[in-house]
C-alpha positions as CSV (number, residue, x, y, z in Angstrom):
1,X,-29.6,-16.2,-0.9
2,X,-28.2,-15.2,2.4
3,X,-27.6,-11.7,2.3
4,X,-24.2,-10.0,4.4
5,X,-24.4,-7.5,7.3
6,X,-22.4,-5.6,9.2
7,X,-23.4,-7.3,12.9
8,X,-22.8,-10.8,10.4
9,X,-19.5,-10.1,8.9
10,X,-18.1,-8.7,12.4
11,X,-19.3,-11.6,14.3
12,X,-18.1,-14.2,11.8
13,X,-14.2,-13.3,12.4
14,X,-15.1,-12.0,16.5
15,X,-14.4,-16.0,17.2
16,X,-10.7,-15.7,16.3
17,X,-10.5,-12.7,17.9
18,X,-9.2,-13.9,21.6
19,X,-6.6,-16.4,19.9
20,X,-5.8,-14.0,16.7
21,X,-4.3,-11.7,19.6
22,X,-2.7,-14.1,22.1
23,X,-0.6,-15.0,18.9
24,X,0.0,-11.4,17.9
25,X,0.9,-10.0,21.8
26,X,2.9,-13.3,23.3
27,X,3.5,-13.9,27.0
28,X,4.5,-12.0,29.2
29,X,7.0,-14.2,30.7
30,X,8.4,-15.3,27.3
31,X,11.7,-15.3,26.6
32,X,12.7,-14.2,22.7
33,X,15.8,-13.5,20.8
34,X,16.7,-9.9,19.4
35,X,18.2,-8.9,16.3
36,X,21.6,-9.3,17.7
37,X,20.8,-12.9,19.5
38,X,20.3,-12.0,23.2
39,X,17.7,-13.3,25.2
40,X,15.9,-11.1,27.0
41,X,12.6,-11.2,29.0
42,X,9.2,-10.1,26.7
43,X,7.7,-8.4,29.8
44,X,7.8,-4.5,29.5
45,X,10.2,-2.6,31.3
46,X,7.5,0.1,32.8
47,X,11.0,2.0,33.6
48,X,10.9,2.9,29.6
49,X,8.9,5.1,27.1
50,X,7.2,2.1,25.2
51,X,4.9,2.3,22.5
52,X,2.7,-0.7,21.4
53,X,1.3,-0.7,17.2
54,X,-1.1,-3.0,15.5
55,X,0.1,-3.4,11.9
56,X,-2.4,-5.1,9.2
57,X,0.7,-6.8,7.6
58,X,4.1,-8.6,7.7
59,X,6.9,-8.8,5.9
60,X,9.6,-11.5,5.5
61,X,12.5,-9.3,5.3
62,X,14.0,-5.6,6.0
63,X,15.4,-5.3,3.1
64,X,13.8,-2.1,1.6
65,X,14.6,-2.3,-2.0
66,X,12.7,-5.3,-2.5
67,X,9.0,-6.3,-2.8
68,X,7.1,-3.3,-0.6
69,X,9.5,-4.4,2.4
70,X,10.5,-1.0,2.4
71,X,6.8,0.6,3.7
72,X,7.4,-1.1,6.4
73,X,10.8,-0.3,7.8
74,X,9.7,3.6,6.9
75,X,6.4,2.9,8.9
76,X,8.5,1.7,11.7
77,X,10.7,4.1,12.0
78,X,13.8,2.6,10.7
79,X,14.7,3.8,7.2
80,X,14.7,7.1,5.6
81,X,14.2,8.4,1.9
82,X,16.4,11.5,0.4
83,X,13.1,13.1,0.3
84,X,9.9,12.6,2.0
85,X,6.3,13.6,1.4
86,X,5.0,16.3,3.9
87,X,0.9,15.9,5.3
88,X,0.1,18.6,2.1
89,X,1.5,16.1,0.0
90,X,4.1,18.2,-1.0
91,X,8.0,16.7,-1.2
92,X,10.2,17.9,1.1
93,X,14.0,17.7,2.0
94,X,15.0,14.8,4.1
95,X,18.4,13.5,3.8
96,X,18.5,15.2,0.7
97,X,19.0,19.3,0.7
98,X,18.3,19.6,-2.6
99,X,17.3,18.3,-6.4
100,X,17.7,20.7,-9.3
101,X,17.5,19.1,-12.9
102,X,19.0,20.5,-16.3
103,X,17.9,18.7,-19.0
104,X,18.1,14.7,-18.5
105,X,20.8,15.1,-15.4
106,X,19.9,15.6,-11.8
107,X,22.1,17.4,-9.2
108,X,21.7,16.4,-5.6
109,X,22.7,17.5,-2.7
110,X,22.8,15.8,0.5
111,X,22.2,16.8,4.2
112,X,25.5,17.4,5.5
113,X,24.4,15.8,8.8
114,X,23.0,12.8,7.8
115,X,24.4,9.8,9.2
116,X,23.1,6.0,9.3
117,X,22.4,4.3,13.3
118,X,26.2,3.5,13.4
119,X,27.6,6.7,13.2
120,X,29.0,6.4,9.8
121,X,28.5,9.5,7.6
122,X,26.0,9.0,4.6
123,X,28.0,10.0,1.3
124,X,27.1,10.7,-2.1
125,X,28.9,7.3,-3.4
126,X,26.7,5.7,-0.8
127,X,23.8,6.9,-1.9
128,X,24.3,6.3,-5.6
129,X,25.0,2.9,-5.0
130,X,21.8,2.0,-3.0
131,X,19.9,4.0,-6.1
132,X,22.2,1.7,-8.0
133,X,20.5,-1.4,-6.2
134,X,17.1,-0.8,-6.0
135,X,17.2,-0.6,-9.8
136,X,18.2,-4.1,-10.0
137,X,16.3,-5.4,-7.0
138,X,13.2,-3.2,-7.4
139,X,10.6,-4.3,-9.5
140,X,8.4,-1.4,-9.9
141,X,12.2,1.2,-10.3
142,X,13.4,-0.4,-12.8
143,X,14.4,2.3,-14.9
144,X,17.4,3.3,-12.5
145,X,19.0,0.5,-13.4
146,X,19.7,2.4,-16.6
147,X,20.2,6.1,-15.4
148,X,24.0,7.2,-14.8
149,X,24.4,7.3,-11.3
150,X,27.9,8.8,-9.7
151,X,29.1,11.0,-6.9
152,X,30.5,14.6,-7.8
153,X,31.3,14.5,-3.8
154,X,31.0,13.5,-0.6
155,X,27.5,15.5,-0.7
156,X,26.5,15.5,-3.9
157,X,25.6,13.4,-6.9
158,X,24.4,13.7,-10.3
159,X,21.7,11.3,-11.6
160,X,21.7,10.9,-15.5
161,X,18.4,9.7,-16.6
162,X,19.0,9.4,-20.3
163,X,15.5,10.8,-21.6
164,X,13.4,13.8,-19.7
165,X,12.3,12.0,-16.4
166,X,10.2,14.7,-14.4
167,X,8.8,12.7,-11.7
168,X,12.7,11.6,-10.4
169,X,12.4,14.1,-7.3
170,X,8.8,12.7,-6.2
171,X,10.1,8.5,-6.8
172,X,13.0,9.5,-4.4
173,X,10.6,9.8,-2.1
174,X,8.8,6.5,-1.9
175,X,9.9,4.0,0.6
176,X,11.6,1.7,-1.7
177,X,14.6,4.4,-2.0
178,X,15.4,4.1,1.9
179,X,19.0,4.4,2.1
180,X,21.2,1.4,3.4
181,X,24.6,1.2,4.9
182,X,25.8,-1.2,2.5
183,X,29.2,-1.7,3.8
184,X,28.4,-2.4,7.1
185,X,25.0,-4.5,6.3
186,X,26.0,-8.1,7.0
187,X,22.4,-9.4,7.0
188,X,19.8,-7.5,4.9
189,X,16.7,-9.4,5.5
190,X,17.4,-9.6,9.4
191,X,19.6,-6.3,10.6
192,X,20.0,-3.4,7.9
193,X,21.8,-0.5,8.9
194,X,19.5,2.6,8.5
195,X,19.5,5.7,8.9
196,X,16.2,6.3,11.2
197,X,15.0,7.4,14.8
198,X,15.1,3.2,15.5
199,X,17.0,0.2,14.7
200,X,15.4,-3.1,14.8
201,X,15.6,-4.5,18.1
202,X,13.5,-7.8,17.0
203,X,12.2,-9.7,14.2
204,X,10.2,-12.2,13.2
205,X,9.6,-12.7,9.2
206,X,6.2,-13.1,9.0
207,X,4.8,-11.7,11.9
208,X,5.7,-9.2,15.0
209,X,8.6,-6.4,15.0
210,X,10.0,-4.6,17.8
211,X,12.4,-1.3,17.5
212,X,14.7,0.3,19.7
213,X,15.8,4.2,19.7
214,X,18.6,4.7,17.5
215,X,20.9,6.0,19.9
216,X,22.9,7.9,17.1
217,X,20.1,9.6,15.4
218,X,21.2,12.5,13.2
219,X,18.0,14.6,13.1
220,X,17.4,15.7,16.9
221,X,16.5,13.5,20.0
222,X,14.3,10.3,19.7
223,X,11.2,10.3,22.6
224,X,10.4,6.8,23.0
225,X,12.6,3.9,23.9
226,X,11.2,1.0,22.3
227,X,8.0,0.2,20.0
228,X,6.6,-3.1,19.2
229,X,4.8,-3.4,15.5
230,X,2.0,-6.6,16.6
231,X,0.9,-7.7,13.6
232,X,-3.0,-8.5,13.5
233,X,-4.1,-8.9,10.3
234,X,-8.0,-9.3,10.7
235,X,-10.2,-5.9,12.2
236,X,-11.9,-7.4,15.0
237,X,-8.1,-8.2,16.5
238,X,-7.4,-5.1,16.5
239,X,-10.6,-3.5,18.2
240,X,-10.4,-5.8,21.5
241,X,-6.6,-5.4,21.5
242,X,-7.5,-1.5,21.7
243,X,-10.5,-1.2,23.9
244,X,-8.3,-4.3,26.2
245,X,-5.5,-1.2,26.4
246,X,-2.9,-3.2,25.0
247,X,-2.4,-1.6,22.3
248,X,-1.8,2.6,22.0
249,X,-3.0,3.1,17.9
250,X,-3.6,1.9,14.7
251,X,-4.6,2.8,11.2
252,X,-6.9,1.5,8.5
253,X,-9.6,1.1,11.0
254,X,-12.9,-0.7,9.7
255,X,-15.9,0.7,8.8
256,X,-17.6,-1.3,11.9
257,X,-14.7,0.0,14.5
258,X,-15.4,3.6,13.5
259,X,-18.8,3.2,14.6
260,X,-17.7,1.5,18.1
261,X,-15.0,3.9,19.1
262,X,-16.8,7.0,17.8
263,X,-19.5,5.9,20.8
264,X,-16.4,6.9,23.7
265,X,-14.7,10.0,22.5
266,X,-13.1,10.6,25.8
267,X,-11.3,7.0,25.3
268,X,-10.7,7.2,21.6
269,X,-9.2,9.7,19.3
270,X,-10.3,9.1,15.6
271,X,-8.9,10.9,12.5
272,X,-10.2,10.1,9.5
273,X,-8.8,11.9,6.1
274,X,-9.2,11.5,2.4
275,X,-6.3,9.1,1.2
276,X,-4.5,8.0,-1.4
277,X,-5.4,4.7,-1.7
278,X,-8.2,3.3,-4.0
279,X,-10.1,-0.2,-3.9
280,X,-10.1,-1.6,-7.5
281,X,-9.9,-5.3,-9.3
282,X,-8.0,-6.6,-11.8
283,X,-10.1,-8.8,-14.6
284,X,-7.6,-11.3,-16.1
285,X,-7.8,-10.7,-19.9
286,X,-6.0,-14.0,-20.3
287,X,-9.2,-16.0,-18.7
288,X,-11.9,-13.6,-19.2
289,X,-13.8,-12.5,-22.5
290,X,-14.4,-8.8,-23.3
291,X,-17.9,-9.1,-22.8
292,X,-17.5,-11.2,-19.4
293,X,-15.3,-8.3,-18.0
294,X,-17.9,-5.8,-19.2
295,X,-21.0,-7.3,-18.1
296,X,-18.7,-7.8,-14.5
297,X,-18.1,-3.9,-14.8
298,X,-21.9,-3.8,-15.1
299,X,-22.9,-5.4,-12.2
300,X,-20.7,-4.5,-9.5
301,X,-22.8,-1.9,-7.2
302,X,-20.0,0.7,-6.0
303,X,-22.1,2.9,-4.7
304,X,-24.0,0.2,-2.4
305,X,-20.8,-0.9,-1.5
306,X,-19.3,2.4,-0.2
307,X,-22.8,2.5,1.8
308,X,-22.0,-0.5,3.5
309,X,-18.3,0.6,4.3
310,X,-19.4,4.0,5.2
311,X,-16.5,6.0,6.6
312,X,-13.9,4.0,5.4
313,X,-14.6,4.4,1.5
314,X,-16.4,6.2,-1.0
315,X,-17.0,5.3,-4.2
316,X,-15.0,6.1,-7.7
317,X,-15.2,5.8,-10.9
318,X,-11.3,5.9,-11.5
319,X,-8.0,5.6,-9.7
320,X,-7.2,9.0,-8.8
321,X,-9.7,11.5,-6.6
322,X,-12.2,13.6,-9.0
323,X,-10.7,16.9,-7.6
324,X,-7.1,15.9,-9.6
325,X,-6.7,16.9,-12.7
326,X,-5.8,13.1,-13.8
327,X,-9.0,12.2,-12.1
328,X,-11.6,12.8,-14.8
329,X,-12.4,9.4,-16.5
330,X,-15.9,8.4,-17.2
331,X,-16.9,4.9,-16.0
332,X,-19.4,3.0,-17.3
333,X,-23.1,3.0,-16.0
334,X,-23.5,3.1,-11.9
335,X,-25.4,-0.6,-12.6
336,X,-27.1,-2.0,-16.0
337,X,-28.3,-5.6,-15.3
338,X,-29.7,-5.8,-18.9
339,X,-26.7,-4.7,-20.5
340,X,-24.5,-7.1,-18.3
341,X,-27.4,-9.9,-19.8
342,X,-26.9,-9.2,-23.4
343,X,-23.0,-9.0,-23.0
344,X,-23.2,-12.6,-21.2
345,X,-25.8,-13.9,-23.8
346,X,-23.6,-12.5,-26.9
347,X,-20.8,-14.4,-25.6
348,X,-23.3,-17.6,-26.0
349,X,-24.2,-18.1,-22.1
350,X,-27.2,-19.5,-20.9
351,X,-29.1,-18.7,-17.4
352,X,-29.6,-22.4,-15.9
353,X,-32.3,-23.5,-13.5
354,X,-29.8,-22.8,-10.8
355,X,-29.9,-19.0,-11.9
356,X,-26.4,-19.6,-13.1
357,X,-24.8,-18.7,-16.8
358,X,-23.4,-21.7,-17.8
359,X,-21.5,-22.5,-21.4
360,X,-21.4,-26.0,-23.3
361,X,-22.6,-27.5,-20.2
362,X,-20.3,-25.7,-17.3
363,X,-21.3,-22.9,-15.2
364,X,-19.1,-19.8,-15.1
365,X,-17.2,-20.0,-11.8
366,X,-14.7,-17.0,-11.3
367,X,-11.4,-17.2,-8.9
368,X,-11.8,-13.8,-7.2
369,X,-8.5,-13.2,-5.0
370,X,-7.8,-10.9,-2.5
371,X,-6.1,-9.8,0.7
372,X,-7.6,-9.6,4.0
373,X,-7.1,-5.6,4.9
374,X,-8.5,-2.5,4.2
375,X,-11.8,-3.6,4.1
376,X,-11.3,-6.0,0.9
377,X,-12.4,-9.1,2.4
378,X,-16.4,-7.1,3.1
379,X,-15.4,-5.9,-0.7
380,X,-14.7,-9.2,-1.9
381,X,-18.0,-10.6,0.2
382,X,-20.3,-7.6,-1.0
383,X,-19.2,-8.4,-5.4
384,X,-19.4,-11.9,-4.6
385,X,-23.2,-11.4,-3.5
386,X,-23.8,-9.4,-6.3
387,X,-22.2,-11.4,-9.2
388,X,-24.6,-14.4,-7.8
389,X,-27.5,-12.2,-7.9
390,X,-26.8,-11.7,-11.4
391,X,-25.6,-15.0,-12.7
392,X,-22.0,-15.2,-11.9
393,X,-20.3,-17.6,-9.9
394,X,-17.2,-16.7,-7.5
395,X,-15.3,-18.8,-5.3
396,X,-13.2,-16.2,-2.9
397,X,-9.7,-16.7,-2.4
398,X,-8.1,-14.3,0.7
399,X,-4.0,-14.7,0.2
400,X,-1.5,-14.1,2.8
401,X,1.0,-12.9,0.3
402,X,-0.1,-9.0,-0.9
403,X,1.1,-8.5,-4.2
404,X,2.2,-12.4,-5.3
405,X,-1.3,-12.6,-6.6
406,X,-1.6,-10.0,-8.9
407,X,2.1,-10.0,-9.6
408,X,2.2,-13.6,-10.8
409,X,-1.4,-13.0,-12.7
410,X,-3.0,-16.5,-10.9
411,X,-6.5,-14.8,-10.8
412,X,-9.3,-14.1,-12.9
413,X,-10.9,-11.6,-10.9
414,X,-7.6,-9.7,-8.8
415,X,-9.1,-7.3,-5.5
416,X,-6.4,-5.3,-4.5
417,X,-5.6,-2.1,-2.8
418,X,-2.8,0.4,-3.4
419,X,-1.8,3.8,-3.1
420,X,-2.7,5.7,-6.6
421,X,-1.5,9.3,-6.5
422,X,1.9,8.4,-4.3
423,X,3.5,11.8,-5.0
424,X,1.2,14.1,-6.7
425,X,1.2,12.5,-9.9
426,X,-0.5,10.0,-11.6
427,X,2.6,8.0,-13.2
428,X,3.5,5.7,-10.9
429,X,0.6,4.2,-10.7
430,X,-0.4,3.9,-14.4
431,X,3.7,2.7,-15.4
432,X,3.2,-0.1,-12.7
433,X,-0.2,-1.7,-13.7
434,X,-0.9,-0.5,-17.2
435,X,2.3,0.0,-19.2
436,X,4.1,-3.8,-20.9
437,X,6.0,-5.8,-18.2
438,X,4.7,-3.0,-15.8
439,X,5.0,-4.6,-11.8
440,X,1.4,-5.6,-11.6
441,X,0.6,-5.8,-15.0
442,X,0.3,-9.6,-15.1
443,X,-3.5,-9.7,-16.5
444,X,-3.0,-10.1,-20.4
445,X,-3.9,-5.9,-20.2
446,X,-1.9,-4.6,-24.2
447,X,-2.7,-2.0,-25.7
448,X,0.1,-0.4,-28.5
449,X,-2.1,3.0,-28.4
450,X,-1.8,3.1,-24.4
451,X,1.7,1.9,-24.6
452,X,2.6,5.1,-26.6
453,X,0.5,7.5,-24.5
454,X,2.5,6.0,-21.4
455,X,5.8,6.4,-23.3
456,X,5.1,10.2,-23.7
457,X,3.7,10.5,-20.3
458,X,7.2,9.3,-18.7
459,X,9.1,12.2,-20.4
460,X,6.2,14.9,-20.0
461,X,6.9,18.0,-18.3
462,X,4.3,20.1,-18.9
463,X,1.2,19.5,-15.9
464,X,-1.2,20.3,-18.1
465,X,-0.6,17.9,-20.7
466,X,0.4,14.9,-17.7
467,X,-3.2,15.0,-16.7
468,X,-4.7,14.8,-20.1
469,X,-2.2,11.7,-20.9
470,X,-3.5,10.1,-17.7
471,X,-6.6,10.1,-18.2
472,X,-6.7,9.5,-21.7
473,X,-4.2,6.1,-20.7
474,X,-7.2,5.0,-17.8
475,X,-10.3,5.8,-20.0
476,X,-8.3,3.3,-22.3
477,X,-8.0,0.7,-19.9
478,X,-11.9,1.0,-18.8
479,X,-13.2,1.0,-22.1
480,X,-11.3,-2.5,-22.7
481,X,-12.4,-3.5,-19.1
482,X,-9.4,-4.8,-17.4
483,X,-10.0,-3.0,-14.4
484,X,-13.2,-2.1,-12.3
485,X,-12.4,0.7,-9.5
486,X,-14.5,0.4,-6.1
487,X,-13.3,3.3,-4.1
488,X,-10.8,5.5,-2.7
489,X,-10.4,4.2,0.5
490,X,-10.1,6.8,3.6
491,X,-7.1,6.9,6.1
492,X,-8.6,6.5,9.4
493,X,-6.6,6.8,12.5
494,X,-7.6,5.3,16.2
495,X,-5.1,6.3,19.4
496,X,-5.3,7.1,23.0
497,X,-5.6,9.8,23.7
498,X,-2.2,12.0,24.2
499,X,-0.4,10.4,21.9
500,X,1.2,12.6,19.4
501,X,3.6,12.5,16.6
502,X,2.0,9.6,14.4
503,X,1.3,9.7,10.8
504,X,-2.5,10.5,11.5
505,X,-2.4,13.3,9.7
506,X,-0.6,12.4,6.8
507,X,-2.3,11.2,3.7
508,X,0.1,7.9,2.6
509,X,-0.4,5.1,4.9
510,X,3.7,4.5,4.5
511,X,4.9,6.7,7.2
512,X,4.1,5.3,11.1
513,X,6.6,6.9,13.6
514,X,8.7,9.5,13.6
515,X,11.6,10.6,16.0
516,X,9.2,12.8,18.4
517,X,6.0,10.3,18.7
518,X,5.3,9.8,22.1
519,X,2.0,10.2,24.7
């Protein structure tokens, strides 16, 4: 059995490299068509503060209150949230003043200043109907499409939420609640009106964005003229685009980049920080017996995975980091090959002379389905080795759409990657893959006990008692084996030197740029 390395798996993609990037950075005598349908030369105007990004991933629209399209126009620097969350992970003010609660009704009061990119003035009816939309285009909000929105005033509105809803503050905060002028929006997928440091200058669904400085900004001077998002999906991409100089940062940086840049510190400023986001799987309950998924949860090696991917993950046993108090669930064994044996033999498979458990005459062959980012293709390469070690087929699946997968629950194993702890609490995370009809619940995961526990953890106010129901909810969820966690994957940060005012510092990969980036 061939066995994966670092030098292997870096080389195999290294081909693509030179034509991965020609794709991502285009010609520089070009001609392309902006937002607004003028044609303009793609050469850079050296007369201009321009800033040049590798993104991992692409959306098909700018319309933030649907899918996750709004991480991206918050990365790039175009919408903003009422709140945001600050580098201690604490929320903070942002076009919001304020949010005091009473019961089931929110009060808030908005920035006075606050105004979107065409001058307009953002108003409480505004903003209640955007809060109004996301509930009905938002998948993983659905609950505001039941709360009792309404302005008080221009600057203040009250959100009813019907039961207790303590988290309401922190959800006003993720970047699916960017804030739209909906009146003036004739094209939400192409040309949203936003209220951020940049407007979109050009895009192209599905691949490379470029932003302009919002000449109206509301919130003090914007430094840079123009950025352009390239999108480069695949590691080794990125690495020659930024030791070629063509590009001035990027995040998420692999395990095998780390160790390159690391060797020219006077070239290359790294940051590396704990995140938010964890590397875990899905095991489709609808395809896969309990004693399949268990002996699976037996044989993945974690720990030799995190070795592998040293300084870009380290291994968990649960969603959430130890150090929270919603981070204490106890995993099963590290690795138990003879307990993953029995569980396969119980469920009346056989090992083969091809070292393969097979069943009435068909060997077990697993659909393991993933996206290529954040390390999860050397994940999905590392589990596949070690299911085959132990008897269990995989054929590997990388998709270019990352959520349809686990969304549409076509899988039977699901590798995904996601911020867990988004604002200092574990519900979010928990209501969207665990709880009935949650976002990515699409596995056959039911559970009436876990249902209940997630029920009382939505109206909880007391933190004590959150973190108990949290863990109590995951331990449920391991013990029936639905979901295997890898690790909590760092946030690791490459730039030129100089540059200053990127989202290195902060903990959620869904900030990017902020009004004073520049180098």
């Amino acid at each position: 059995m061939r066995k994966i390395t670092k030098g292997l798996m870096f080389g195999a993609v290294a081909a693509m490299s030179a034509m991965s990037l020609a794709a991502c950075s285009g010609g520089g005598g070009e001609e392309t068509t902006t937002a607004g349908g003028d044609t303009t030369a793609a050469s850079q105007d050296t007369s201009k503060k321009e800033m040049k990004v590798a993104i991992s991933f692409s959306n098909d629209s700018l319309d933030c209150h649907k899918e996750s399209f709004g991480w991206y126009t918050q990365i790039e620097g175009m919408s903003e949230t009422l709140f945001r969350v600050d580098d201690d992970s604490k929320v903070v003010p942002l076009l919001a003043e304020s949010a005091e609660n009473e019961g089931t009704l929110w009060t808030i009061k908005l920035n006075d200043k606050a105004a979107f990119s065409n001058g307009t003035k953002l108003t409480a009816d505004m903003v209640a109907r955007n809060l109004q939309r996301v509930g009905a285009e938002s998948g993983k909000f659905k609950a505001y499409a039941d709360f009792e929105i309404k302005a008080v005033d221009d600057t203040t509105l009250t959100i009813d939420t019907k039961d207790p809803y303590p988290t309401l503050k922190n959800e006003l905060s993720s970047p699916e609640m960017g804030i739209m002028d909906l009146d003036a929006t004739t094209d939400f997928v192409n040309a949203p009106i936003f209220t951020g440091p940049f407007v979109i200058d050009k895009f192209t669904p599905g691949g490379d964005v470029s932003v302009k400085k919002n000449e109206n900004y509301w919130n003090g001077d914007v430094v840079l003229d123009k950025i352009d998002f390239l999108y480069m999906m695949d590691d080794s991409s990125k690495l020659m685009a930024m030791q070629n100089g063509e590009i001035d940062w990027y995040n998420s940086v692999s395990a095998d980049a780390i160790a390159i840049y690391q060797k020219e510190p006077d070239k290359y400023t790294l940051t590396s920080i704990p995140g938010e986001r964890s590397q875990f799987y899905f095991l489709n309950e609808n395809n896969i017996s309990i004693n399949v998924r268990k002996a699976i949860n037996s044989i993945v090696d974690k720990e030799a995975i995190a070795k592998f991917l040293e300084g870009s993950t380290s291994a968990s046993d649960g969603p959430f980091n130890p150090s929270a108090a919603y981070g204490k669930v106890a995993a099963p064994a590290k690795v138990d090959l003879e307990t993953a044996k029995k569980l396969m033999e119980d469920d009346g498979y056989t090992l083969n002379g091809n070292g393969i458990y097979e069943k009435d005459g068909k060997e077990v062959n697993l659909t393991v389905k993933y996206y290529e980012a954040r390390e999860l293709d050397k994940v999905a390469t590392l589990m596949q080795e070690q299911l085959k070690a132990a008897g269990i087929n995989t054929t590997l699946k990388a998709e270019e759409d990352t959520e349809g997968y686990v969304t549409t629950g076509d899988y039977d194993i699901a590798l995904y990657c996601m911020i867990t702890d988004k604002f200092g609490d574990p519900y979010y995370f928990i209501n969207n893959t665990l709880a009935d009809g949650g976002y990515y619940n699409a596995g056959g995961f039911k559970n009436e006990e876990c249902q209940k526990l997630i029920d009382q953890l939505k109206s909880e106010e007391d933190v004590a008692k959150r973190a108990d129901l949290a863990n109590q909810i995951v331990q449920i969820a391991v013990d029936d084996a639905y979901m295997g966690y890898v690790g909590l994957f760092n946030k690791t940060t490459v730039a030129k030197p100089g540059i200053t005012g990127i989202s290195a510092d902060n903990p959620y990969d869904f900030y990017g740029v902020y009004s004073n980036t520049s180098f």
